[in-house]
VOBA-1610 file (N, C-alpha, C; in pm, whole numbers, padded with zeros to 5 digits, always signed):
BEGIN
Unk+07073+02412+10890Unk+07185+02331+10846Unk+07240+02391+10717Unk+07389+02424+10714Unk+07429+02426+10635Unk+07414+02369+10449Unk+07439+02442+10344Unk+07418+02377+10256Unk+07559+02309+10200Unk+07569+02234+10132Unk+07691+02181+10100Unk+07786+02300+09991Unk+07708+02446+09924Unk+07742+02521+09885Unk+07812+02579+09965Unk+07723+02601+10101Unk+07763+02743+10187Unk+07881+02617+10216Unk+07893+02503+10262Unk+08011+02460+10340Unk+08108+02455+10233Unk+08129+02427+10152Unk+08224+02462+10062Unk+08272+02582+10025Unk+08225+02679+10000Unk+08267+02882+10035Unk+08331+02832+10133Unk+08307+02759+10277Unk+08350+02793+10393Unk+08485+02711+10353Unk+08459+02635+10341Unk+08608+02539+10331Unk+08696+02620+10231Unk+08645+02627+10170Unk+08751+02769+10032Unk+08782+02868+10081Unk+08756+02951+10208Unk+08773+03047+10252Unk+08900+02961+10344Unk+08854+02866+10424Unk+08975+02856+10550Unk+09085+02786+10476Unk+09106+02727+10369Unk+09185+02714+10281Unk+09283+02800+10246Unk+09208+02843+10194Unk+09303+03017+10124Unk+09348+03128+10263Unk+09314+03138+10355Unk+09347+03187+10475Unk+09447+03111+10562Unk+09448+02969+10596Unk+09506+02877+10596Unk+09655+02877+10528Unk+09652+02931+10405Unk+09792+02923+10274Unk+09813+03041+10325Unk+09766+03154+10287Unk+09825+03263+10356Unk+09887+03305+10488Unk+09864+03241+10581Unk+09913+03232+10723Unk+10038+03150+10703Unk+10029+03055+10620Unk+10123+02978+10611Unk+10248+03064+10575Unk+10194+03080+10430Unk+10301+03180+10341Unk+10373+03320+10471Unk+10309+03388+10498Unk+10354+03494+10598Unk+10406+03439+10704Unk+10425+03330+10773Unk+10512+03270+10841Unk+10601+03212+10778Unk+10619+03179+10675Unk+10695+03132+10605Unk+10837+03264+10578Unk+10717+03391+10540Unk+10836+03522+10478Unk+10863+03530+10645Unk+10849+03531+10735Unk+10881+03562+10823Unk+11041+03540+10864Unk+11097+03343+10827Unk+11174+03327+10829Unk+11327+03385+10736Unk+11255+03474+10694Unk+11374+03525+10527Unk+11481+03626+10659Unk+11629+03575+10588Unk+11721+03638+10684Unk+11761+03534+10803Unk+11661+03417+10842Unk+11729+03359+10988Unk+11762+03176+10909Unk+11736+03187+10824Unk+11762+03035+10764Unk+11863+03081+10571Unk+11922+02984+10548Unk+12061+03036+10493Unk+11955+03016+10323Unk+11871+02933+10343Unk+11778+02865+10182Unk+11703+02900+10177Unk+11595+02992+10170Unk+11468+03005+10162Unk+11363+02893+10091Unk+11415+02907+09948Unk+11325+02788+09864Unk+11322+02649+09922Unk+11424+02618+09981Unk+11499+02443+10042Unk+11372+02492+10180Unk+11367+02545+10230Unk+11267+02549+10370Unk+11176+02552+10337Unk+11110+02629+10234Unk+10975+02649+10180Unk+10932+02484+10106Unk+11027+02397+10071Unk+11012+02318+09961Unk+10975+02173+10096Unk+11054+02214+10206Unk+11057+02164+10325Unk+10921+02112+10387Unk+10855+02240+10408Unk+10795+02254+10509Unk+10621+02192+10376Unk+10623+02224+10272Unk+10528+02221+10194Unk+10532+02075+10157Unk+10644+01970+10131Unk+10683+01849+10118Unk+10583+01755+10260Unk+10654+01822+10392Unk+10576+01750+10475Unk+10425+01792+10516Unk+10379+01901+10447Unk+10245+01947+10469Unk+10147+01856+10362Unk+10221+01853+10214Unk+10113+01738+10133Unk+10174+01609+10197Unk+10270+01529+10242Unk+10300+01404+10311Unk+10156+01434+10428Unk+10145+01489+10487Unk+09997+01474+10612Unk+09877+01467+10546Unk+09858+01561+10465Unk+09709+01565+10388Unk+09723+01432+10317Unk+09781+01372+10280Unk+09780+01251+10172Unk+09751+01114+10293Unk+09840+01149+10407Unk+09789+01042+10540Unk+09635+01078+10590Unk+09613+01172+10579Unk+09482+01230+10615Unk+09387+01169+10548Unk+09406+01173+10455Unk+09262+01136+10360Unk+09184+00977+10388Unk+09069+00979+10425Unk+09009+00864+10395Unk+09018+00756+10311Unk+09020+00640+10361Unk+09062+00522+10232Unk+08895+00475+10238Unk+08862+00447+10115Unk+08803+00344+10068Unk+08819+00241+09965Unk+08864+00299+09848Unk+08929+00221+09749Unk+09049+00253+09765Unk+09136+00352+09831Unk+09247+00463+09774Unk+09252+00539+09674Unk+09142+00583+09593Unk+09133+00660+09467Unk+09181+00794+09525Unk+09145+00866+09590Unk+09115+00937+09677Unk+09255+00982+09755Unk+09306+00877+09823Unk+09441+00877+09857Unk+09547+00921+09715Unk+09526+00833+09630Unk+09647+00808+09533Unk+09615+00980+09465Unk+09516+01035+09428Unk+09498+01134+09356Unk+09576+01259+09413Unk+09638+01298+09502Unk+09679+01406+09577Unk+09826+01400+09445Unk+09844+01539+09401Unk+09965+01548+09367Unk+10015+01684+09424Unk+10149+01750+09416Unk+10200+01876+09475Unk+10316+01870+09359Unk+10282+02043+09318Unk+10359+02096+09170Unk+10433+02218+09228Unk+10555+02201+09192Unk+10606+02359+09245Unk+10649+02396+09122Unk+10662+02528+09099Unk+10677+02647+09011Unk+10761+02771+09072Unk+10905+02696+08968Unk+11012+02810+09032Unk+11093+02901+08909Unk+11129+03009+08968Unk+11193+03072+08890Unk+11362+03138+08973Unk+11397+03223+08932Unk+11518+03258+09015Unk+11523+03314+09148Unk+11434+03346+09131Unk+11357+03459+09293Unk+11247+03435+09334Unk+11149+03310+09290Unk+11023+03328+09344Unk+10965+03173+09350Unk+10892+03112+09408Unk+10879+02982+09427Unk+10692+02937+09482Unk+10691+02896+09408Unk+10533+02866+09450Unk+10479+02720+09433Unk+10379+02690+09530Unk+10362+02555+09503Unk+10210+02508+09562Unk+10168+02376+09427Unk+09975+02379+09444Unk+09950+02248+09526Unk+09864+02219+09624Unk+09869+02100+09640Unk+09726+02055+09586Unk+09690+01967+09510Unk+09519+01962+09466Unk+09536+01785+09453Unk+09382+01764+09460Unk+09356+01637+09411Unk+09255+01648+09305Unk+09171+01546+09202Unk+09080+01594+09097Unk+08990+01489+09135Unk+08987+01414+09202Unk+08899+01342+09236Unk+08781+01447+09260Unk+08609+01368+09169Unk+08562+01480+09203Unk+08493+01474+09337Unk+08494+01362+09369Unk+08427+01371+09571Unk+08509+01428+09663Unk+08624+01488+09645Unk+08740+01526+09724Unk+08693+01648+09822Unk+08576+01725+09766Unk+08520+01873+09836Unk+08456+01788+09955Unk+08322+01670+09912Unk+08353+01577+09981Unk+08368+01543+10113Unk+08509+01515+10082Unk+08595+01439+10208Unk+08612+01535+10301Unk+08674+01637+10206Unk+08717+01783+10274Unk+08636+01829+10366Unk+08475+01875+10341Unk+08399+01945+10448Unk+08329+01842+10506Unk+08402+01688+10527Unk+08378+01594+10656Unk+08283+01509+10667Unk+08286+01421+10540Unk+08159+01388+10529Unk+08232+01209+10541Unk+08323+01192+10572Unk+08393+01082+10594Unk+08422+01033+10752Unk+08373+00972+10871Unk+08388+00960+10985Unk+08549+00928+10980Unk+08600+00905+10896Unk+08786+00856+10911Unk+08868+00991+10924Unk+08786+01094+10837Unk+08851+01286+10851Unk+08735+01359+10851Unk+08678+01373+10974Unk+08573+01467+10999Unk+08570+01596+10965Unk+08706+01597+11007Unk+08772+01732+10982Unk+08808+01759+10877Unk+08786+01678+10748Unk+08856+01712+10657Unk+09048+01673+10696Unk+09079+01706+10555Unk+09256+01682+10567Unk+09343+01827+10530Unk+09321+01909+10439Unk+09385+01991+10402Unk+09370+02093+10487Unk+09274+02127+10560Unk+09230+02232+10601Unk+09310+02246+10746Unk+09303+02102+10853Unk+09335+02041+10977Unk+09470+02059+10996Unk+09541+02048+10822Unk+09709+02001+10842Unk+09723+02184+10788Unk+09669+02275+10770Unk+09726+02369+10732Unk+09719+02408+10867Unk+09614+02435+10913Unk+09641+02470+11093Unk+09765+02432+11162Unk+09770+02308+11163Unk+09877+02264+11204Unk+09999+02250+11181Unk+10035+02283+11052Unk+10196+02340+11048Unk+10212+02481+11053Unk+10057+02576+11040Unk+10126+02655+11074Unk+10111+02734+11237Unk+10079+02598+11265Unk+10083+02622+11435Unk+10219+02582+11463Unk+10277+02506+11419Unk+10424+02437+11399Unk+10523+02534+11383Unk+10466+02612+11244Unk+10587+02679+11230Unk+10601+02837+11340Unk+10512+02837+11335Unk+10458+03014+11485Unk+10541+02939+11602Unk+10588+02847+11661Unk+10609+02798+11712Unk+10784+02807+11687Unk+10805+02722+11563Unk+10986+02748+11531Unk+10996+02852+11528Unk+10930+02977+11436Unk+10978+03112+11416Unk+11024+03141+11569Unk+10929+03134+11641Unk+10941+03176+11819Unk+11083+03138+11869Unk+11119+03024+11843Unk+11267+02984+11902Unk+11369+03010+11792Unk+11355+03025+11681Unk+11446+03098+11609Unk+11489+03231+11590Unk+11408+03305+11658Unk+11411+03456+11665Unk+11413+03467+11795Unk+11365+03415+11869Unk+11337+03497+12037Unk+11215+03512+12028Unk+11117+03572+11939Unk+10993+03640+11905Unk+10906+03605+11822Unk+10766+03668+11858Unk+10650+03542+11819Unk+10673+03655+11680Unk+10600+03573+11552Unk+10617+03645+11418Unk+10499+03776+11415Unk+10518+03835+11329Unk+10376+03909+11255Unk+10317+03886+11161Unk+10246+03810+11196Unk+10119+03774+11141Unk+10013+03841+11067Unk+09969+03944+11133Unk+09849+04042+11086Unk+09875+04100+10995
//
């Protein structure tokens, strides 16, 4: 059995792999949508809106703690989604029967299964990924 160390590396790994898949589907769209930042601001808006439904209630501490910060400049746009709650690692590697799966990790899959999906009908063609 896993240790709650090793599952946390693990969850930090599919996290950060997770953002990156995201992000590269994201550059993918540059050239077929007229805003870049407005899509990016888009798609990241309704990705912390899921993780924040995601999360386990017990008190709502937990819930309420999720914030999302973007950091822009003229050409470049970035954005964090974190909570500080410190049980949040926690919730994350599933220790809650309400998100087994965790929340951040589940909803990054899934938009950017979402978006591999729009790129496909917005181009004709599946993106590059690798």
């Amino acid at each position: 059995m896993a240790t709650l160390k090793e599952k946390v590396g693990t969850v930090d790994a599919e996290i950060a792999t997770g953002a990156k898949l995201l992000n590269k589907l994201l550059d993918q769209l540059e050239g077929h949508v007229p805003d870049m930042k407005k899509a990016f601001k888009f798609v990241v808006v309704r990705l912390f809106e899921a993780v924040k439904k995601a999360t386990p209630v017990d008190t709502g501490r937990a819930k309420q703690a999720w914030r999302l910060d973007f950091s822009e400049t003229k050409d470049f746009i970035s954005a964090r989604i974190f909570n500080g709650v410190e049980y949040i690692i926690w919730l994350e590697v599933g220790s809650s029967k309400q998100a087994p799966n965790g929340m951040l990790r589940v909803n990054l899959q899934r938009f950017s299964h979402e978006l591999f999906q729009t790129i496909v009908k917005i181009t004709g063609r599946a993106p590059n990924v690798v």
